[in-house]
C-alpha positions in Angstrom: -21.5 -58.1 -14.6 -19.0 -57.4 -12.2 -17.6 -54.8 -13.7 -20.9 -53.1 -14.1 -21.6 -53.3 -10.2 -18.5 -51.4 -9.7 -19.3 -48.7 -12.3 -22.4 -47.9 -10.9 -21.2 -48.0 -7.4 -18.4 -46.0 -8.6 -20.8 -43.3 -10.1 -22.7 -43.3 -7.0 -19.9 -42.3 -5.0 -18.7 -39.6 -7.5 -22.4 -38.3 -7.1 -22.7 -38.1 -4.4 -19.0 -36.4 -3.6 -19.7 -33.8 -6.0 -23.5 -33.0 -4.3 -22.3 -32.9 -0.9 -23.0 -29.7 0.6 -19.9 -27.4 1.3 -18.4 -27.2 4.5 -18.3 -24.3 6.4 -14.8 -23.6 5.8 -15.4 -23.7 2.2 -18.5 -21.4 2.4 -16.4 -18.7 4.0 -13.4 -19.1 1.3 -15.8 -18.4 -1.7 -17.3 -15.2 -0.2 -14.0 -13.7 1.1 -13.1 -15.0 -2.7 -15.8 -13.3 -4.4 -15.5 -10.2 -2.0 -12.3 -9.7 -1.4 -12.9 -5.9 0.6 -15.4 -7.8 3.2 -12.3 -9.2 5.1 -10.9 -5.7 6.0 -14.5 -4.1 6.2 -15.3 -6.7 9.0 -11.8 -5.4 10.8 -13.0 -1.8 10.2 -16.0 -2.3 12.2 -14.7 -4.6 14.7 -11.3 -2.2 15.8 -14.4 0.8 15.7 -16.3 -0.8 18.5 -13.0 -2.1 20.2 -11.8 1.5 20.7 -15.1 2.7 21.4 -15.1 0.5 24.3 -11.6 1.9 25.6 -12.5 5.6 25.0 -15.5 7.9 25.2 -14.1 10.0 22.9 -13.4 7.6 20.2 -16.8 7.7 18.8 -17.0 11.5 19.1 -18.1 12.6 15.5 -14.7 15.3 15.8 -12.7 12.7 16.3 -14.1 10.4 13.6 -13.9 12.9 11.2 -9.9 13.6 12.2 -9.3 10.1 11.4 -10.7 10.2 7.8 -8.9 13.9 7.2 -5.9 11.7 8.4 -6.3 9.0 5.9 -6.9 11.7 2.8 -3.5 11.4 1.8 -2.3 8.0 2.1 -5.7 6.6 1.2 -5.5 8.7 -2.0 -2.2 7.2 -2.9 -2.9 3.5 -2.2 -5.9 4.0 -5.2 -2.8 4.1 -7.7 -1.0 1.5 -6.4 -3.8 -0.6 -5.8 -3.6 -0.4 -9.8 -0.1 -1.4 -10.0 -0.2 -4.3 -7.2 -3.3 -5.8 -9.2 -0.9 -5.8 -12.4 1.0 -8.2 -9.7 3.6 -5.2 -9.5 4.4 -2.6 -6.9 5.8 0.5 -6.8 8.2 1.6 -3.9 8.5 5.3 -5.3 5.1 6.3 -5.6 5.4 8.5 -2.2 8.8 10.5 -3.5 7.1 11.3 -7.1 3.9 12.9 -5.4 6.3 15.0 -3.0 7.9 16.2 -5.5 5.1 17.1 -7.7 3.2 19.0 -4.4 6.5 20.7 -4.3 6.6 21.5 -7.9 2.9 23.0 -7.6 3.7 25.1 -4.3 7.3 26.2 -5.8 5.9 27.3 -9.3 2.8 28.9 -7.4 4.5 30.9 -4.6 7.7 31.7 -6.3 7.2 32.0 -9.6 3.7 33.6 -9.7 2.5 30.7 -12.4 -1.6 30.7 -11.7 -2.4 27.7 -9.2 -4.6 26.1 -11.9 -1.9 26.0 -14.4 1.0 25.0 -11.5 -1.9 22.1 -10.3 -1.5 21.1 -14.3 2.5 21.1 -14.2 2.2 19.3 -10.8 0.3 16.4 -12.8 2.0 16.2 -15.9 5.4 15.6 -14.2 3.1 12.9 -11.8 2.3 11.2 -15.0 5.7 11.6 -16.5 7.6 10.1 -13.7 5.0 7.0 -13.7 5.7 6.6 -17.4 9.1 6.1 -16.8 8.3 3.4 -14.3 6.1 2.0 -16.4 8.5 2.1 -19.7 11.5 0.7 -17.5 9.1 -2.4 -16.4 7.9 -3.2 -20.3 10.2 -2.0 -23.0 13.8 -2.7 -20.9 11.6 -5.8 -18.8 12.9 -5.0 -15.1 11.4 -6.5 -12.5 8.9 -4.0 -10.9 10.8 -4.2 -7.5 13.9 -3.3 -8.7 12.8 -0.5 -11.1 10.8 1.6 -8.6 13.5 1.2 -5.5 16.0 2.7 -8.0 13.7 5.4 -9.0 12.7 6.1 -5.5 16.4 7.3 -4.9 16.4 9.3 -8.2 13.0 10.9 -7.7 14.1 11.8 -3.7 17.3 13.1 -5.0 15.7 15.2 -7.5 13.0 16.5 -5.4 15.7 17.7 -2.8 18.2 19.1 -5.2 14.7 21.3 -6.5 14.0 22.3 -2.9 17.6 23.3 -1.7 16.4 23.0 1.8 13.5 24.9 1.7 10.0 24.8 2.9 7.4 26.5 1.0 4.6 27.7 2.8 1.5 29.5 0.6 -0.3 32.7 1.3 -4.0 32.0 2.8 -6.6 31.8 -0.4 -4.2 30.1 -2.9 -5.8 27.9 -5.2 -3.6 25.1 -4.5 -4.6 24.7 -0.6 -8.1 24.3 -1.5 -8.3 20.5 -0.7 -7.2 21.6 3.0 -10.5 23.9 3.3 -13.1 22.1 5.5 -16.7 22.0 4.5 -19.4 20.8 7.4 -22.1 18.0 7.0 -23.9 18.3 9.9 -21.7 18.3 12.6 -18.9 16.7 10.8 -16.2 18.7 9.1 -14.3 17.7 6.5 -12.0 18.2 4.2 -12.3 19.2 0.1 -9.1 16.9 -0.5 -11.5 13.6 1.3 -14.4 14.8 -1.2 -11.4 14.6 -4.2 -10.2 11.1 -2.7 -14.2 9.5 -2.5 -14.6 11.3 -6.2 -10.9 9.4 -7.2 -12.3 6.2 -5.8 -15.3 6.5 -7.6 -13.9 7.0 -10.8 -11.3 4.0 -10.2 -14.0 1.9 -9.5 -16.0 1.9 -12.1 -13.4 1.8 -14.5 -11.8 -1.5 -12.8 -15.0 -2.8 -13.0 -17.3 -1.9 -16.1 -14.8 -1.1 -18.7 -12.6 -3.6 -20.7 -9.8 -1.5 -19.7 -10.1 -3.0 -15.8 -11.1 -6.0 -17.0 -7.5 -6.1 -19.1 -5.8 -5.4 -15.9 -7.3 -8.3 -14.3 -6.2 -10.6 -16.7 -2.8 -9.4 -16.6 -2.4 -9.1 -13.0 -4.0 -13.1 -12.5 -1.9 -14.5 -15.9 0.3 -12.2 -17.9 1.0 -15.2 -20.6 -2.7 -16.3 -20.5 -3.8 -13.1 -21.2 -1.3 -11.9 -24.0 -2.7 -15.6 -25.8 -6.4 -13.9 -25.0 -5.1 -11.2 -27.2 -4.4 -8.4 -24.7 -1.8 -6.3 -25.2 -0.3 -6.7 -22.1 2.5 -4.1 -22.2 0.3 -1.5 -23.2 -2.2 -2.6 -20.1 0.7 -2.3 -17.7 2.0 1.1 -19.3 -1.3 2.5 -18.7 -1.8 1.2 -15.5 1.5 3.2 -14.3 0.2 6.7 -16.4 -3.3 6.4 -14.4 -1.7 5.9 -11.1 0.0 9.0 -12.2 -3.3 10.6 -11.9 -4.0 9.6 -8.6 -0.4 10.9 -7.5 -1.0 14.1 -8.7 -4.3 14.1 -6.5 -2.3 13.1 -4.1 0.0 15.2 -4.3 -2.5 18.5 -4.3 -4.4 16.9 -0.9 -0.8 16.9 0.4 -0.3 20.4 -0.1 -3.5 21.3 1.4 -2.5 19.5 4.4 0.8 20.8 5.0 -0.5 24.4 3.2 2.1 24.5 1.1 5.5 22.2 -0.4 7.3 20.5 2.2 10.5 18.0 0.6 10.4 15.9 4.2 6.5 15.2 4.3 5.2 11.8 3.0 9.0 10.0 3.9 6.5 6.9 4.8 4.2 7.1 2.3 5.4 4.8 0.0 5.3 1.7 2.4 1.8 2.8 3.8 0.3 3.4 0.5 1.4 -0.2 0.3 -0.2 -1.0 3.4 -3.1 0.2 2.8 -3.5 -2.2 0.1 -2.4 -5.5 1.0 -4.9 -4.8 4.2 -7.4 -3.7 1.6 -7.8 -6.9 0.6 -5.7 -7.0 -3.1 -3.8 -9.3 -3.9 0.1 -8.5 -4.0 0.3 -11.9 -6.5 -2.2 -9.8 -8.6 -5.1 -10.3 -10.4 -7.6 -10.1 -7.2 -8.8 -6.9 -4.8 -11.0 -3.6 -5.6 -9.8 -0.4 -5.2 -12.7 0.0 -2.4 -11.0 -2.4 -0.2 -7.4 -0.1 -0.1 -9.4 3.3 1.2 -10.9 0.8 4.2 -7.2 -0.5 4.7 -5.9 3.3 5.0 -9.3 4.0 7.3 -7.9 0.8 9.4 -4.6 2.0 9.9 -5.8 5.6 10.7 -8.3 4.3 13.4 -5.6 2.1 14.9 -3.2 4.7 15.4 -6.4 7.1 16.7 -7.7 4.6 19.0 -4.4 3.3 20.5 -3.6 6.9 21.1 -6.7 7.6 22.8 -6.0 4.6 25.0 -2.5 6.3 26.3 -0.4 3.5 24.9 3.0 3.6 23.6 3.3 4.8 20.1 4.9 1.8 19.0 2.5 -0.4 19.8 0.8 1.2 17.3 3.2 0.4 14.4 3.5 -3.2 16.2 -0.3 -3.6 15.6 -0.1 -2.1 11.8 2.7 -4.8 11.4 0.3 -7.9 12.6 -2.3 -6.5 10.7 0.2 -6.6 7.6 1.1 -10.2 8.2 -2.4 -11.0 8.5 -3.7 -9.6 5.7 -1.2 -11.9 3.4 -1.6 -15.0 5.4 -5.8 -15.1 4.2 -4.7 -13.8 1.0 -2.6 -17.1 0.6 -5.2 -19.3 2.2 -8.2 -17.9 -0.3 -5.9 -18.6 -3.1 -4.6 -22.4 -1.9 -7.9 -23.5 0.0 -10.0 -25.2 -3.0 -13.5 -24.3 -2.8 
């Protein structure tokens, strides 16, 4: 009889543990869980209105529009390593292969007289090439991800240099391949045809990682690699592939950077590797893997962009503005590890 007091009392207490209502804490974990690009969104808006508030001409639409011009490159970049760091890998030579293949493009175009078209389609193949030996380095020969693209970052820099000899190439008004620097107006905002090629990019990403068992595949892997090859994923294929697409958006990359600069340039993008990166981890995706939408990395390269704006504007110290790029960095990965230890 006894016993039977305790059981119900028991039950009782388990119900009524289990219908408690969440606590607030717990309310905000599972939507920053479920939405992982709402954390940096929320930072977006918030530095916006901060900077307004320091400068009139923050929220002038010229200005605005700079900023996003600004991100084009980077925040084309970070949408192929935001495919790699959801694999829970990372690639520290993604910048160096898509200065060399905008150098490759403007060489081939200006010196050798190959068609911009078909020097756009050299520019990507060798994009796609260089990734796939990233890619085979990481499955076949099993390096760690780390190692293999710091090694290749030297090689790819090296190579790029030895192809440049020193020079600059700088193309003739009208070339094809300085297209994505031509502005186009909407409004009274200008912008550039590489931004239109970077929203396209995420577009495409996006739906992929999201409605086709490909993305879904690089989920898996990214969250459990063992879990998923038990699933009956092929998960060196998935990773393979997830280098050759971020090959794609390299090359993109690579052709915005060359309507930026207007031409091949072996010493632009020496950063790009570490903010692509940056972009990404303040994006909101995970650099454990497995969690994080592409969406979130473009508002990480808008946030960095509109820090080193609005700082500007304010007449500080530039290097207050990679002090503040740095916090935001650290913060980024300090709620990534509290939405994956808090229990909801």
């Amino acid at each position: 009889m006894t016993t039977a007091i305790h059981d119900d009392a028991g039950s009782a207490a388990l119900e009524e543990f289990l219908n408690r209502p969440p606590s607030v804490g717990q309310r905000v974990h599972s939507v920053l869980h479920g939405q992982p690009a709402l954390s940096p969104a929320i930072v977006l808006v918030l530095a916006c209105v901060g900077f307004s508030l320091t400068s009139s001409h923050f929220y002038q639409l010229q200005n605005l529009s700079l900023v996003v011009q600004q991100a084009a490159v980077v925040g084309t970049l970070a949408a192929g390593q935001t495919l790699i760091i959801l694999t829970a890998g990372i690639d520290l030579s993604i910048g160096a292969i898509m200065v060399l293949s905008s150098l490759v493009m403007a060489t081939l175009s200006y010196q050798q007289h190959v068609p911009g078209v078909l020097a756009l389609l050299i520019g990507v193949v060798i994009a796609i090439a260089a990734q796939t030996v990233n890619g085979f380095l990481v499955t076949r020969i099993k390096l760690p991800p780390f190692i293999v693209t710091l090694g290749t970052l030297s090689i790819f820099t090296a190579i790029t240099l030895i192809y440049a000899q020193g020079q600059t190439i700088q193309l003739p008004p009208g070339a094809f391949l300085l297209w994505t620097g031509n502005t186009f107006s909407i409004g009274s905002v200008n912008l550039t045809y590489g931004v239109l090629l970077m929203v396209v990019l995420y577009l495409v990403f996006s739906y992929a990682l999201r409605f086709t068992a490909w993305g879904r595949h690089l989920y898996a892997v990214g969250d459990d690699a063992e879990a998923a090859r038990l699933a009956g994923i092929s998960v060196n294929r998935v990773l393979l592939s997830a280098y050759m697409v971020a090959g794609i958006a390299v090359a993109v990359a690579a052709w915005v950077l060359v309507g930026r600069v207007g031409g091949g340039d072996p010493n632009s993008g020496l950063n790009a590797n570490l903010e692509s990166i940056t972009a990404v981890v303040i994006g909101g995706t995970s650099l454990f893997g497995g969690r994080g939408v592409v969406l979130g990395s473009l508002i990480g390269a808008l946030i960095v962009q509109v820090f080193d704006n609005g700082l500007a504007l304010a007449g500080l110290d530039p290097n207050y503005q990679v002090l503040a790029v740095g916090i935001l960095v650290i913060a980024a990965v300090s709620v990534d590890q509290w939405i994956r230890s808090v229990k909801a």
